[in-house]
Structures are given as C-alpha cells and as structure tokens.
MDTraj code that builds the backbone (N, CA, C; nanometers):
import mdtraj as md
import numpy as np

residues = "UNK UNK UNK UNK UNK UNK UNK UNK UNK UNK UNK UNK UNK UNK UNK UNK UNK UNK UNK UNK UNK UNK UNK UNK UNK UNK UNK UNK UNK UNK UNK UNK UNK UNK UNK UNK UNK UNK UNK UNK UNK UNK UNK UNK".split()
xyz = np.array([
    [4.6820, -4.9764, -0.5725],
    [4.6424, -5.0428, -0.6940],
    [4.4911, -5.0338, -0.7068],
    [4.4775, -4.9954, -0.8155],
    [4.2850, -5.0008, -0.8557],
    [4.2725, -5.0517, -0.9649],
    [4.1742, -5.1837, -0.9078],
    [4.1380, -5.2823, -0.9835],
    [4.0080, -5.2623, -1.0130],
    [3.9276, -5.2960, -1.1213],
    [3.7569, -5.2930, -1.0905],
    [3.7061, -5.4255, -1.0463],
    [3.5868, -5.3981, -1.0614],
    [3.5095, -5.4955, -0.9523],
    [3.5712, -5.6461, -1.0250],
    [3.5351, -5.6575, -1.1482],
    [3.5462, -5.7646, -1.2666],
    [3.6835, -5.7836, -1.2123],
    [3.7655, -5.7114, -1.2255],
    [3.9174, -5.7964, -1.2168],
    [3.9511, -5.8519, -1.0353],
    [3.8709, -5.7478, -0.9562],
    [3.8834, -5.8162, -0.8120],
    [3.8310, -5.9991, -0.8477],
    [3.7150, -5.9900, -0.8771],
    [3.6994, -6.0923, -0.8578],
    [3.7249, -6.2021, -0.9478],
    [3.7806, -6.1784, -1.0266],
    [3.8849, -6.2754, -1.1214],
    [3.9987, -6.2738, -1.0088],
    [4.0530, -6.2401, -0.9821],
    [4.1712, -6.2124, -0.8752],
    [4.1103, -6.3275, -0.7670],
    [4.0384, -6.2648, -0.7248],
    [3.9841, -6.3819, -0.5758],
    [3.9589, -6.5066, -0.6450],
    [3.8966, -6.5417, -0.7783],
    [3.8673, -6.6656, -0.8293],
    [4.0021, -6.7551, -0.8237],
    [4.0815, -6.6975, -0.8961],
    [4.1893, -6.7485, -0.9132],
    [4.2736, -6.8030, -0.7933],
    [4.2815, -6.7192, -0.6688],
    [4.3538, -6.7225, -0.5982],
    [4.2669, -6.8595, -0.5022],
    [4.1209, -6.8571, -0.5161],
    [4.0480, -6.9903, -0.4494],
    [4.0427, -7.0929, -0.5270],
    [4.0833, -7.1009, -0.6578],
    [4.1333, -7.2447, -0.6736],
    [4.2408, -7.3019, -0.6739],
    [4.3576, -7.1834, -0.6598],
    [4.4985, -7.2290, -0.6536],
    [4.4381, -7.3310, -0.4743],
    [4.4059, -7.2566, -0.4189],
    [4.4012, -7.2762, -0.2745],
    [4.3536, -7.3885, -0.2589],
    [4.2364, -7.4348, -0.3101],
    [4.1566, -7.5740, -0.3216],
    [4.2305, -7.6393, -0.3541],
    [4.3397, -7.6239, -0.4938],
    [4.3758, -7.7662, -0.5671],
    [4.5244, -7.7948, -0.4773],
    [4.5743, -7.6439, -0.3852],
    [4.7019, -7.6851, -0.3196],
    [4.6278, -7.6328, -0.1573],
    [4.5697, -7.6961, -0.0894],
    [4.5483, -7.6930, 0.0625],
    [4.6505, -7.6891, 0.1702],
    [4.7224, -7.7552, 0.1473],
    [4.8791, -7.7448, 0.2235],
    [4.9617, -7.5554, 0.2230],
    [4.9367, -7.4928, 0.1646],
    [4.9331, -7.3787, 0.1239],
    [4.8656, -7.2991, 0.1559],
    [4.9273, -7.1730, 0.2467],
    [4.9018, -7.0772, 0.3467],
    [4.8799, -6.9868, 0.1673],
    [4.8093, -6.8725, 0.1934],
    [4.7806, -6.7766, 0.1229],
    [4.8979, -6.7084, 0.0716],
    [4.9669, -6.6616, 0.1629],
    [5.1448, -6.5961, 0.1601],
    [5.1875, -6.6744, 0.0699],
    [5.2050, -6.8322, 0.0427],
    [5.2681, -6.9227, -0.0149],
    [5.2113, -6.8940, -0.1091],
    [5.0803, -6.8751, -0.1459],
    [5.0319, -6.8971, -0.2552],
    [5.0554, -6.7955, -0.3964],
    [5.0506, -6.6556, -0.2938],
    [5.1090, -6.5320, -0.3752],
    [5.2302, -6.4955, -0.4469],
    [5.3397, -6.5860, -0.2948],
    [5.4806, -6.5692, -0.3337],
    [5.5271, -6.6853, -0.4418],
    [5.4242, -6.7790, -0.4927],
    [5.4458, -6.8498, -0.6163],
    [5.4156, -6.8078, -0.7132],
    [5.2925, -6.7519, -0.6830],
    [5.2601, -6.7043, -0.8327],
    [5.3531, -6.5059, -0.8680],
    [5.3840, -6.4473, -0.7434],
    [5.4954, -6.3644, -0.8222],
    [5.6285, -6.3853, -0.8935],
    [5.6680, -6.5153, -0.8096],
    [5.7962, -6.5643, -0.8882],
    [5.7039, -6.6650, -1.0156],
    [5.5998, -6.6841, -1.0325],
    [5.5910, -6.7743, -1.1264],
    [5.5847, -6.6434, -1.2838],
    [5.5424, -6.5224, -1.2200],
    [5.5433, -6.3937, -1.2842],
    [5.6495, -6.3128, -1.3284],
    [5.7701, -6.3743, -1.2511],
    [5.8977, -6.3156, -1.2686],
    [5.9293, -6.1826, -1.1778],
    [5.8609, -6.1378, -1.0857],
    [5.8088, -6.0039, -1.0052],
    [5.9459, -6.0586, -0.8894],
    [6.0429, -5.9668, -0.8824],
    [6.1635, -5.9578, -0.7974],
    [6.1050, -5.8626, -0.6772],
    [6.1237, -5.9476, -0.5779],
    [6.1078, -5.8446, -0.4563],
    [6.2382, -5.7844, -0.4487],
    [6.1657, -5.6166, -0.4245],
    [6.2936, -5.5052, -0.3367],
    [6.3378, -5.5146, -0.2747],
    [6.2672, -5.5883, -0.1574],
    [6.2760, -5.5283, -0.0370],
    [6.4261, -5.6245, 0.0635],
])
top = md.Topology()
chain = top.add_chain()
for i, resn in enumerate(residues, 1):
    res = top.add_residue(resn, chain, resSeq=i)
    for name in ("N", "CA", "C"):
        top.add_atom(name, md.element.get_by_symbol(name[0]), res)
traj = md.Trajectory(xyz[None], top)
C-alpha cells in the first residue's frame, strides 16, 4: 500500500486518539475495530 506522507500521518493521528480516548486497547484491537467498523471481511 502507498500512502503519501499527508495521509500517513492522518493515519497515525487518528489511530493516537482512538488510543488515548480507549487505553484499555492494544493497537491490534484498535485496527480490528475500526476494519469491522469499515465493513473490511477478513480472508484469511
């Protein structure tokens, strides 16, 4: 995936305030909410 710089760090923004406002919440947790909150079906 190639993102530019601007969207990396919209990406990291986002992902450090999910993290702040939910602390109890490992990173993994944090992703695998917001893909199902995206509708994104894992394959695997």
């Amino acid at each position: 995936m190639c993102r530019s710089i601007n969207a990396q760090a919209e990406f990291w923004r986002k992902v450090g305030m999910l993290a702040e406002a939910n602390p109890g919440l490992s990173f993994t947790e944090i992703m695998a909410q917001q893909l199902e909150d995206a509708d994104v079906v894992n394959t695997a």
